[in-house]
N, C-alpha and C positions, 0 to 999 in steps of 0.2 A: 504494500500500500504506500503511496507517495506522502512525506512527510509532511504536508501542508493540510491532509486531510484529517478534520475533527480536531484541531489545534483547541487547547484551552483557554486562549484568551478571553479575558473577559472587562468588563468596565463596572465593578461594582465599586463603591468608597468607603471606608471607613477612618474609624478618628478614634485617636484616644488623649488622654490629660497626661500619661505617666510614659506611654509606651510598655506598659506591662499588660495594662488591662484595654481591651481594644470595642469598641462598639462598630455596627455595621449600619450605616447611614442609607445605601440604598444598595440592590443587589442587582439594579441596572440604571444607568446613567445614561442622561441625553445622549451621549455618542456612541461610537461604533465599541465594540472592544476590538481593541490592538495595545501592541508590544511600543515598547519605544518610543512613549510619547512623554510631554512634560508638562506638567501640573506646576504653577505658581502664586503665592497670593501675590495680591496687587491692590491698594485700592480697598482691603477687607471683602474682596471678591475673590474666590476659584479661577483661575483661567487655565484650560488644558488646550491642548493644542500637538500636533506634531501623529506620527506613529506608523507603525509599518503595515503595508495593506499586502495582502499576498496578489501577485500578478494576476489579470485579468484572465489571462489565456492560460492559465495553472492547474487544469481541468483536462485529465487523460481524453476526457469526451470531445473537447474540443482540438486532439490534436498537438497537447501539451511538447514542447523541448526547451532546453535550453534554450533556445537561438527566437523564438517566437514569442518572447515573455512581454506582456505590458502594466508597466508600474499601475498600482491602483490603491497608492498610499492614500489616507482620507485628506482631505483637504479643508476642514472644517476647523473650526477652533469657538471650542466654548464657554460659558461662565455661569455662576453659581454661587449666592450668598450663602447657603447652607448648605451645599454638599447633596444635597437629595434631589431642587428643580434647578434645571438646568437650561440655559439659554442660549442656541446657536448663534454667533456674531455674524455680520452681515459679508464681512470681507474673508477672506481664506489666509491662513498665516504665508507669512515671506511672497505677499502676491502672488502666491502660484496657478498657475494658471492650466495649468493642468496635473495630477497625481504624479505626474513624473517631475515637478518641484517641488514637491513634499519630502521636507526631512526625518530621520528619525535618529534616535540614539545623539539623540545635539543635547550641549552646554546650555543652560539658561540663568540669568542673575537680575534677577529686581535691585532696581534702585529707587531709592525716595524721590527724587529731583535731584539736579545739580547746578550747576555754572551755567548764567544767562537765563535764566528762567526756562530748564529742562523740567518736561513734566515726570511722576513718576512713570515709568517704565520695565517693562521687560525687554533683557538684550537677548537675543540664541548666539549661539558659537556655532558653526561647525554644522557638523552633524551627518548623514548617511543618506544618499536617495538610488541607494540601490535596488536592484529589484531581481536579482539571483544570487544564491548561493552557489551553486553550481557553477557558471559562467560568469564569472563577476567580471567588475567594469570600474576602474579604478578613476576614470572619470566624474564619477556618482560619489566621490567624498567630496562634501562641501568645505571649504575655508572661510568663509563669508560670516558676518558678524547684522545682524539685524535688530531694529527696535520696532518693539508696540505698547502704543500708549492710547490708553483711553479718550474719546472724545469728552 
């Protein structure tokens, strides 16, 4: 059986006070479940974002190989004052404009504000827009550093 089939991913959240003792907030969240994605508060708001989508043509049925794979990372990015309702944002992270500029496994860092009147923000670093294991593509690691900030 091809290892993409019945993957565990999932997008449930939870929260704890101690880290010992852990409560489960919701056992499915507004977005897809995938790997590789990043959660930051911002704001006293959730914002997640980013994550690995298995390729489109990944499907024995359609003919699956290496050489025929199409990125189908999510391209959404969401928000959440409490963890349970969840609000898709209008714009897609790092303007991607298709699945195949979607990062995942990236650096991310909130800041307050800064110098010149910067709003608060999230930066990403980096990050991965591959889309095989098998046939990788070393052009698919990002270097590229981005911000998003709240309207």
């Amino acid at each position: 059986m091809p290892f993409w089939v019945g993957c565990p991913y999932v997008n449930d959240v939870w929260r704890s006070r101690d880290g010992a003792k852990w409560e489960l907030v919701t056992m499915a969240a507004g977005w897809s479940p995938r790997p590789g994605h990043q959660c930051q508060l911002l704001l006293d708001s959730i914002v997640c974002f980013g994550g690995f989508g298995w390729p489109a043509l990944a499907n024995p049925a359609l003919g699956f190989t290496p050489d025929n794979l199409v990125a189908n990372h999510p391209r959404d990015a969401w928000v959440s004052h409490d963890g349970s309702r969840w609000e898709k944002l209008p714009r897609p992270p790092w303007n991607a404009a298709t699945p195949a500029y979607v990062s995942y496994d990236l650096d991310s860092l909130v800041v307050k504000g800064g110098p010149g009147g910067m709003r608060p923000s999230i930066f990403t670093f980096g990050g991965d827009r591959e889309i095989s294991f098998v046939n990788p593509d070393p052009g698919a690691v990002d270097d590229d550093v981005w911000r998003f900030s709240p309207r």
